[in-house]
C-alpha positions as CSV (number, residue, x, y, z in Angstrom):
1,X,43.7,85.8,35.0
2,X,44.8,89.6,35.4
3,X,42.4,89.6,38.4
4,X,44.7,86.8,39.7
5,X,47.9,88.5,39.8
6,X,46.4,91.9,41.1
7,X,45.2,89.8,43.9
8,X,48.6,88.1,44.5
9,X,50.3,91.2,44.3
10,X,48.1,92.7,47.2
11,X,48.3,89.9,49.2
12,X,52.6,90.0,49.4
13,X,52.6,93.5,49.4
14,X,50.4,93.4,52.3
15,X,53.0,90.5,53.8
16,X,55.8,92.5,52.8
17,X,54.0,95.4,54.6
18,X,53.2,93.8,57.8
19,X,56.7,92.0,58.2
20,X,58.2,95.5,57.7
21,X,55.8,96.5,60.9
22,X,57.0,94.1,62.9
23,X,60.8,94.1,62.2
24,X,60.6,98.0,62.9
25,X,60.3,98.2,66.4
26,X,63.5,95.4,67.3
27,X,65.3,96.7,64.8
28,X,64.6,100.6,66.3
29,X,65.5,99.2,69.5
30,X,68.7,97.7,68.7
31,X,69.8,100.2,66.8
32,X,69.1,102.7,70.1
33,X,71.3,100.0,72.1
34,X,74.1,100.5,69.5
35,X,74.0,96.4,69.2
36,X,74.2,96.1,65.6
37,X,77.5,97.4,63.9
38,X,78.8,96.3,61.1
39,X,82.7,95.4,59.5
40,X,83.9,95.0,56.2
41,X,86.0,92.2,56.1
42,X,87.5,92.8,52.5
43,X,89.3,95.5,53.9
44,X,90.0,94.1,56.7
45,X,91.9,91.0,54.4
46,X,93.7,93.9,52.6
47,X,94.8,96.1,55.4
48,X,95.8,93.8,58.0
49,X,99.3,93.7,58.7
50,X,99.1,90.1,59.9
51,X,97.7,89.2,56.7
52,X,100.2,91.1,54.1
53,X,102.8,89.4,56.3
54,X,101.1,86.0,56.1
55,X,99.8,86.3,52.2
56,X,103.3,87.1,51.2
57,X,104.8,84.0,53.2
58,X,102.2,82.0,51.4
59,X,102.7,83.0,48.3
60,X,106.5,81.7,48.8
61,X,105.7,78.7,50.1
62,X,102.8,78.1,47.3
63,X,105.0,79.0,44.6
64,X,108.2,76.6,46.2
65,X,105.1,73.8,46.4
66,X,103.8,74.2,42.4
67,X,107.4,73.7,41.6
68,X,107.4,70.6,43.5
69,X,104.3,69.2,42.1
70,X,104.6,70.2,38.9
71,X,108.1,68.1,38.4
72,X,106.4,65.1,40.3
73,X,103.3,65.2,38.4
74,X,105.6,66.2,34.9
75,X,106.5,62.7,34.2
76,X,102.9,60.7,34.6
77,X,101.3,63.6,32.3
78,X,103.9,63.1,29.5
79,X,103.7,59.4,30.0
80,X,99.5,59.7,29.6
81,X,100.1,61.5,27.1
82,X,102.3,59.5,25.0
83,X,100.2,56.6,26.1
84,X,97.0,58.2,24.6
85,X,98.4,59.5,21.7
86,X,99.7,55.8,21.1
87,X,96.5,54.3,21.4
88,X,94.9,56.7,19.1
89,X,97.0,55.6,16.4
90,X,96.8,52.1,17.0
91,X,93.4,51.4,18.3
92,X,91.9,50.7,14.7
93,X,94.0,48.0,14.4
94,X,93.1,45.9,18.3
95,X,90.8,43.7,18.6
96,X,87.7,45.0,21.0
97,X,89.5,43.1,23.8
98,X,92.6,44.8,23.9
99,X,91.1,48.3,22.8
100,X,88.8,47.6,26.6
101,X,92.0,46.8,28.2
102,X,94.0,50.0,26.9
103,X,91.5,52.1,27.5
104,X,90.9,51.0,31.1
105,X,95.2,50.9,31.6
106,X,94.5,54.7,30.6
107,X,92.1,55.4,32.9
108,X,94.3,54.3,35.6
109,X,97.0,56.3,34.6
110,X,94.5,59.5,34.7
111,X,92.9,58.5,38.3
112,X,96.3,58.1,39.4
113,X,97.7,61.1,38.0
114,X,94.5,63.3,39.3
115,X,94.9,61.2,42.9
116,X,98.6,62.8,43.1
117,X,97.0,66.2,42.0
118,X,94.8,65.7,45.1
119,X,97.3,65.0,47.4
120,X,99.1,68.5,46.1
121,X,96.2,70.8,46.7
122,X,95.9,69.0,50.0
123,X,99.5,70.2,50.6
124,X,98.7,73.7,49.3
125,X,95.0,74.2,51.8
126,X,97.4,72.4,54.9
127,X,100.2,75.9,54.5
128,X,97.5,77.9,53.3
129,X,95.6,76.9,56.9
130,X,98.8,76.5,58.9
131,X,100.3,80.3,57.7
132,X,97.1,82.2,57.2
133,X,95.3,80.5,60.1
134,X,96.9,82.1,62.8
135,X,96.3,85.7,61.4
136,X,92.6,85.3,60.9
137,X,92.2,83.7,64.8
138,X,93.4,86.9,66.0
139,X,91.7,89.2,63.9
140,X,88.7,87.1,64.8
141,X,89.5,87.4,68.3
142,X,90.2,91.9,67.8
143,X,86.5,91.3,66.3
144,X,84.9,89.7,69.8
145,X,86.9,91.3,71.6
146,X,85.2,95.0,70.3
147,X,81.9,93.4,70.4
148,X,82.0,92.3,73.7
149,X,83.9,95.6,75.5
150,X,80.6,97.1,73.5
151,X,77.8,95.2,74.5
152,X,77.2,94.8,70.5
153,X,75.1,91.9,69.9
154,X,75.7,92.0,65.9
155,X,78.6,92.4,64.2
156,X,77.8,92.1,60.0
157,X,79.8,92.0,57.1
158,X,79.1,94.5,54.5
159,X,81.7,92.6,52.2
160,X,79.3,89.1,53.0
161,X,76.4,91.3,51.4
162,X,73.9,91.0,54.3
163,X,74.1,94.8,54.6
164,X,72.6,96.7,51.6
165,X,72.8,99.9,53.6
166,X,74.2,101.2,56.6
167,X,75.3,104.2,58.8
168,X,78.7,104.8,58.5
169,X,79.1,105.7,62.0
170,X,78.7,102.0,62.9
171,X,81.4,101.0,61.0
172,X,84.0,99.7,63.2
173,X,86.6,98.2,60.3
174,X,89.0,100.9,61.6
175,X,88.9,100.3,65.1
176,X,89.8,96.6,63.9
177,X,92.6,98.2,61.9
178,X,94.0,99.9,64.6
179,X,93.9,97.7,67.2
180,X,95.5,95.0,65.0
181,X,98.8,97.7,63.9
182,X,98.6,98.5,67.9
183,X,99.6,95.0,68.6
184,X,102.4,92.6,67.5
185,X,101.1,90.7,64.5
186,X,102.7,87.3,65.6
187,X,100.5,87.8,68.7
């Protein structure tokens, strides 16, 4: 048994080994080409001026919206509620017929109240899309448009965690960052 698992450790470490081997050399090369840089797009979410504009619209607009649903959907929760409660009081003393027909009135009133919730958060993802959409298209487009004036055939995100380590010197957040406060951000 201990024989076994000597014998499987060898055999990945030799894998491990020989994948290593034959990663080095492309990865050596595209390194020397400079094609591989890298981004963190956390700070890029946080610095942005586009976005801070954006993120602060949304909240207002999220914040007007949960008003709005929350004094639509008000009324059917109480009425569940009340409906529920009622039942639980009462249900020892229905027959099994109307105890099944209760219980299925209340599950109606639940899928309809959680079918309205739906249509809410629906609202909320179209002004979240249609205000923060937009902002991330053009610092999606700063992104390509670095890449390609640079012949870099990679762009990675450290805050994706594909990169556990990296040169600093082929970070190129800040030359996102400054290209974005260079231009209008409601271009």
């Amino acid at each position: 048994m201990k024989g076994d698992t000597t014998m499987k450790f060898l055999i990945r470490s030799t894998l491990a080994v020989l994948a290593l081997a034959l990663m080095a050399p492309s990865a050596a090369m595209a390194q020397q080409q400079g094609s591989i840089v890298f981004l963190d797009s956390e700070r890029l979410r946080q610095e942005a001026p586009s976005l801070q504009a954006a993120r602060q619209q949304l909240e207002q607009e999220l914040a007007q919206l949960e008003a709005q649903a929350d004094s639509a959907l008000a009324p059917l929760q109480a009425q569940l509620q009340a409906a529920a409660q009622e039942f639980q009081q009462q249900q020892g003393m229905m027959t099994a017929e109307r105890r099944q027909e209760r219980q299925q009135a209340l599950g109606q009133m639940q899928q309809q109240l959680q079918q309205q919730g739906a249509q809410w958060e629906q609202r909320a993802a179209a002004i979240q899309s249609r205000i923060l959409g937009p902002a991330l298209d053009r610092i999606n487009r700063v992104i390509d448009e670095i890449r390609a004036e640079n012949s870099y055939q990679y762009v990675l995100d450290v805050a994706a965690g594909g990169v556990v380590a990296a040169d600093p010197a082929l970070d190129i957040t800040g030359e996102v960052l400054t290209r974005l406060q260079a231009t209008n951000p409601g271009s």
